[in-house]
TORRO-252732 format. One line per 8 residues: for each residue z, y, x of C-alpha. Coordinates in steps of 0.25 Angstrom, whole numbers, plus 5000, padded with zeros to 4 digits. Each point is the difference from the previous one (the first is absolute). Layout:
BEGIN
Z Y X  ... $
This chain:
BEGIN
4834 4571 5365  4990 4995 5010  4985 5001 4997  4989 4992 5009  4987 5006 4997  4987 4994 5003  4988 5004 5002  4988 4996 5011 $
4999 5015 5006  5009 5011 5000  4994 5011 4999  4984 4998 5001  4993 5001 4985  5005 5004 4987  5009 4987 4996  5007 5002 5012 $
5001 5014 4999  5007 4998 4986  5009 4989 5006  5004 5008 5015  5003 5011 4988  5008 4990 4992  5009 4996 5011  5005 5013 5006 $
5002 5004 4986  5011 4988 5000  5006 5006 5013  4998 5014 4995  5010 4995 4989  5010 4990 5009  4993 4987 4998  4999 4991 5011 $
4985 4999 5000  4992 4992 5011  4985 4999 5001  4992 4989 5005  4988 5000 5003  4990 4992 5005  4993 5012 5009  5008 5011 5003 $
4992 5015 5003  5012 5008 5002  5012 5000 5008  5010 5001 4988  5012 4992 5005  5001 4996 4985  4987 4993 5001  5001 4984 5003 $
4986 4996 5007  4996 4990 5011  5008 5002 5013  4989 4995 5009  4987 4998 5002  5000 4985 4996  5004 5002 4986  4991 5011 4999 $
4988 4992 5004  5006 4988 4992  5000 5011 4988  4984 5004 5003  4996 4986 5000  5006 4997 4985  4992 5012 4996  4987 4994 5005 $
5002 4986 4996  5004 5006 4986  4987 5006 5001  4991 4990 5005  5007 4992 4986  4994 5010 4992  4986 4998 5004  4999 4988 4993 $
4996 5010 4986  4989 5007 4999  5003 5012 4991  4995 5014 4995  5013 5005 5000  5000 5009 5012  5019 5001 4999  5008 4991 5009 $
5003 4986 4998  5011 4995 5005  5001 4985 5001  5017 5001 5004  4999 4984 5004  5007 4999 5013  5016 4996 5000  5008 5009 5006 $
5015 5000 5004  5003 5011 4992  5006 4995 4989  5011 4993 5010  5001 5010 5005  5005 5011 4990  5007 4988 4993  5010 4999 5012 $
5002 5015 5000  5013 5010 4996  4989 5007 4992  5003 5003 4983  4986 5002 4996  4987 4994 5006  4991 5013 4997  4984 4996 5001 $
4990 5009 5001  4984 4997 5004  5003 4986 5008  4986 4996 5002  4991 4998 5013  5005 4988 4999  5015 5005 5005  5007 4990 4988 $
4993 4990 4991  5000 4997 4986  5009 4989 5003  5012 5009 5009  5000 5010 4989  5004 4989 4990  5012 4994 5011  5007 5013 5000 $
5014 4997 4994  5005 5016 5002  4998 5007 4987  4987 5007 5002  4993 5012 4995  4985 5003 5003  4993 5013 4999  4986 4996 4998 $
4989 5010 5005  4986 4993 4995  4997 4988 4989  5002 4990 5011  5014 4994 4997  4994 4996 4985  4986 4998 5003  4992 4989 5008 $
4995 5005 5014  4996 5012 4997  5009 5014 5003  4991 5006 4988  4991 4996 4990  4994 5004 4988  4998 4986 4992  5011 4995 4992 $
5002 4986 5005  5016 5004 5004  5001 5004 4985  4996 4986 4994  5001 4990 5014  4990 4997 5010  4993 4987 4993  4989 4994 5005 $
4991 5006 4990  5002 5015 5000  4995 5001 5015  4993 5014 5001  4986 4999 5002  5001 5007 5012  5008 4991 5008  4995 4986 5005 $
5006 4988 5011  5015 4997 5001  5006 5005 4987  5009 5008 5010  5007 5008 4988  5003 4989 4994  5007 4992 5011  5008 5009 5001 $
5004 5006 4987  5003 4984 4997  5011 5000 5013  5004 5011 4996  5004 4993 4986  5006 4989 5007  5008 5006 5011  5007 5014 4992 $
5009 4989 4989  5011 5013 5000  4996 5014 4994  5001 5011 5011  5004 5014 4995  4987 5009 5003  4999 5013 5001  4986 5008 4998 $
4998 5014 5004  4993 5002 4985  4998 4997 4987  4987 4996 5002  5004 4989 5009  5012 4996 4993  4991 4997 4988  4989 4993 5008 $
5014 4990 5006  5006 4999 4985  4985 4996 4997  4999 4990 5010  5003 4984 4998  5008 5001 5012  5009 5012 4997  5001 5001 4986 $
5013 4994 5000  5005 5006 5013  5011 5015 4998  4989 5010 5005  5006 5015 5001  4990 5013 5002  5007 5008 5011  4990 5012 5010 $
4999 4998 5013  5009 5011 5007  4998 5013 5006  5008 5007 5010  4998 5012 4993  5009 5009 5008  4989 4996 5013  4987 5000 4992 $
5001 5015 4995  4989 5011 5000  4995 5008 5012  4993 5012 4999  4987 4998 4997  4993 5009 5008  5009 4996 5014  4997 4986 4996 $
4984 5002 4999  5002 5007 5014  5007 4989 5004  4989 4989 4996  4989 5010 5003  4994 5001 4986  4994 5012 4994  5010 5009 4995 $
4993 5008 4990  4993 4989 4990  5005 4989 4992  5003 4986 5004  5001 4988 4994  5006 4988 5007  4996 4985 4997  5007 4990 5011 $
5001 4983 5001  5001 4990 5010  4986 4998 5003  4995 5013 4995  4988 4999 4992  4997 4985 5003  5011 4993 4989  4995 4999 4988 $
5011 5002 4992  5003 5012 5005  4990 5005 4992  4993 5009 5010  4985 4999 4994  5008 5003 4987  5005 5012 5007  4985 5003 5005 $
4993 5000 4988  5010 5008 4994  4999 5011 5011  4984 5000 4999  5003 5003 4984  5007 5011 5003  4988 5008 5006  5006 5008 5010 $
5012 5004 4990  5010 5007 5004  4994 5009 5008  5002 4995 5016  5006 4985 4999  5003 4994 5010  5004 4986 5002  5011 4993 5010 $
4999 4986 5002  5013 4992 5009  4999 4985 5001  4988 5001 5009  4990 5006 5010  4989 5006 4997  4988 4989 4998  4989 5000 5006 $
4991 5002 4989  5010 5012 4990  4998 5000 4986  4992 5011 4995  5010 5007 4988  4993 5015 5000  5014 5002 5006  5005 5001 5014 $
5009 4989 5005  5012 4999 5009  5003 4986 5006  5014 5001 5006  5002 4985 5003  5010 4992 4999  5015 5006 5000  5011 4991 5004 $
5011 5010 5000  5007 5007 4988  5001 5014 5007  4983 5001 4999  4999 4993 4986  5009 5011 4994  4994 5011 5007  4986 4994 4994 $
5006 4998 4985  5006 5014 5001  4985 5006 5006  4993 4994 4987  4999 5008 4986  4998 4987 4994  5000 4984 5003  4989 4992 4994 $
5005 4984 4998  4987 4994 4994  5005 4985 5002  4998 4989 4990  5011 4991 5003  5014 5006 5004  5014 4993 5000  5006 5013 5002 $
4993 5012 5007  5009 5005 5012  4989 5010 5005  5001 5006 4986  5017 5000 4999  4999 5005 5015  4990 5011 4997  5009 5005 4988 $
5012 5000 5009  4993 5010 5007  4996 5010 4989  4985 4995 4997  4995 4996 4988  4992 4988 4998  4989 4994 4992  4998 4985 4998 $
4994 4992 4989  5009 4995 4988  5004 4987 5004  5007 4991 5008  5012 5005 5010  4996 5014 4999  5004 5002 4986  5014 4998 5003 $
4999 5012 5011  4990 5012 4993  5003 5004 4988  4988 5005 4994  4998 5018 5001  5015 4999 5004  5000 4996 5014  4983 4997 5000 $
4991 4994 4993  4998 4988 4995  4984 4996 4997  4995 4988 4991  4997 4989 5008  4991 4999 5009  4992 5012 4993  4995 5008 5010 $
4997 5012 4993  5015 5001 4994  5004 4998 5016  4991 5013 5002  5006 5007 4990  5013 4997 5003  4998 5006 5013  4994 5012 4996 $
5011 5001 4990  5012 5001 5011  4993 5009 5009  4993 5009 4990  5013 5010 4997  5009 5002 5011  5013 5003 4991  4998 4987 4994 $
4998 4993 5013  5013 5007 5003  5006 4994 4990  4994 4987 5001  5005 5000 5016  5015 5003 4997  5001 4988 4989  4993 4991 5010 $
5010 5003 5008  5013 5000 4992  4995 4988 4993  5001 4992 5014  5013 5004 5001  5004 4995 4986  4993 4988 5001  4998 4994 5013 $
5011 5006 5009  5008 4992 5009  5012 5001 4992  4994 4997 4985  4993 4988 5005  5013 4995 5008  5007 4998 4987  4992 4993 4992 $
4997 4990 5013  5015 4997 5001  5001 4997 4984  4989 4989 5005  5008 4994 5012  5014 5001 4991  4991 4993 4988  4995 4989 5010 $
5011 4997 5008  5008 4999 4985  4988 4991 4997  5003 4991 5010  5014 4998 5000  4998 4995 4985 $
């Protein structure tokens, strides 16, 4: 079987972390997997990017242009829009190819439009890693207009100019006649696409995005705190995002508010932040801070997760929560709000707690609840741990992706 997976970067952010882990996990198992991508960061030979310096400026350009599209709505909603409107030849392209499965992952920045996804006659499967592929513009949202169609009077409030969402969630209609199998990293997602005009009649499946669980294991935690130069003797709770502290759905000032209602409890807290430097102005939590920036390697990330006593994922909106699935991979327990992706990953005083949404004072407790008796944190470490295993390991979530390529491939033939 020969699998071409898509996505626009290989290994830069977390859709294209879950799709670089998606694709060795194929060849981990024998299947012919290429990659292709529209940046390339590593020097994987597996990896499909620009060759030379043309493409890769052509590449940049479609990305501003994109952009430049997207400023014609004006919108309260801080997520990225992405308008997909340039053609591309793409679709061609995999069309002509050997390949058995066209495997799509995050294909926006303007790598493929709306119209090149719907020209692809190979049976395709598509992981989908935000409300992108079944809303209008947006990657995330919290109004309702994908449930019930983007009509011309349900416009948000917030929004004004070119009815952006809308133009596109109606080419979007147009352009996608034929259901494509989707996959979602969890329940919650799947829900929202069964829920949506555009995919409730589409097969949508609920698989985890992997882990190499055999690489992201524990490291002592006192060598790894030397390693990091953290304190060695105090507890540490770990919060980490793409943008630290500056996306909103990340929940940080969740996260603050939560801290500053614990009051000063446990006894020598300390907080670790990755995913940004220090700002200029810190916040001011009663708690010391530690800003270790951003990590681009697995070797420092799983010596940060296994330095933390606990990880703190206070976001509103998850697809999944891969910092939460790698942080139990490493022994740490984590606390997250009740809701979205993240549900699927901590099972509540099992694992981590899982606090109402977005009640700050439940987050609070649930931090003082797993560091609070250190044979329960024991306890709650080795679960987090062996429930990656059981759950998100290479091997369990190979299975269920090739019951999908076999289901699609069958699909298409009939």
């Amino acid at each position: 079987m020969k699998i071409s997976l898509i996505n626009y970067y290989d290994t830069s952010g977390g859709a294209a972390r879950a799709a670089y882990r998606i694709h060795h996990t194929l060849r981990d198992n024998s299947i012919d997997s290429t990659m292709i991508v529209a940046h390339a960061s590593s020097d994987d030979w597996t990896v499909q990017g620009p060759s030379n310096t043309w493409t890769k400026i052509i590449s940049r350009g479609r990305l501003f242009i994109g952009g430049l599209f997207n400023k014609l709505l004006y919108t309260d909603n801080p997520n990225l829009h992405s308008a997909s409107l340039l053609p591309s030849s793409w679709s061609n392209y995999l069309n002509d190819s050997d390949t058995d499965v066209v495997h799509l992952h995050w294909v926006n920045g303007e790598m493929m439009s709306i119209k090149d996804i719907g020209l692809i006659r190979k049976p395709v499967v598509w992981t989908i890693h935000d409300m992108w592929a079944f809303s209008g513009a947006e990657h995330y949202t919290n109004d309702f207009r994908w449930k019930e169609g983007y009509k011309k009077n349900n416009r948000p409030l917030y929004e004004s100019g070119l009815d952006l969402n809308r133009w596109v969630w109606k080419r979007k209609l147009k352009c996608w006649k034929q259901p494509i199998h989707i996959v979602c990293p969890s329940n919650w997602l799947a829900e929202c696409a069964r829920k949506s005009v555009l995919m409730r009649d589409w097969p949508i499946t609920v698989i985890p995005n992997p882990i190499n669980t055999e690489l992201w294991n524990p490291v002592d935690k006192t060598l790894a705190r030397e390693l990091l130069h953290l304190p060695i003797d105090v507890p540490l709770l770990l919060f980490g995002a793409l943008g630290g502290e500056s996306d909103p759905r990340k929940g940080f000032d969740l996260l603050r508010d939560a801290l500053q209602d614990l009051h000063n409890e446990p006894d020598g807290l300390q907080l670790v932040v990755f995913g940004q430097s220090a700002p200029r102005e810190p916040s001011h939590l009663g708690f010391p801070i530690h800003y270790v920036g951003m990590l681009h390697d697995d070797v420092s990330l799983r010596l940060l997760y296994s330095a933390a006593d606990v990880m703190v994922v206070p976001s509103r909106q998850e697809a999944f929560g891969q910092t939460a699935s790698e942080a139990h991979s490493c022994g740490t327990p984590v606390v997250a709000f009740d809701g979205t992706g993240l549900s699927d990953i901590v099972i509540h005083k099992e694992n981590g707690y899982l606090a109402r949404p977005f009640d700050i004072k439940d987050l609070a407790i649930g931090i003082q609840w797993v560091l609070g008796d250190d044979k329960r944190h024991l306890i709650l470490c080795k679960n987090a741990r062996q429930n990656a295993i059981a759950r998100f390991s290479y091997p369990v979530v190979f299975k269920q992706y090739l019951n999908v390529y076999k289901e699609s491939i069958f699909s298409s033939d009939n």
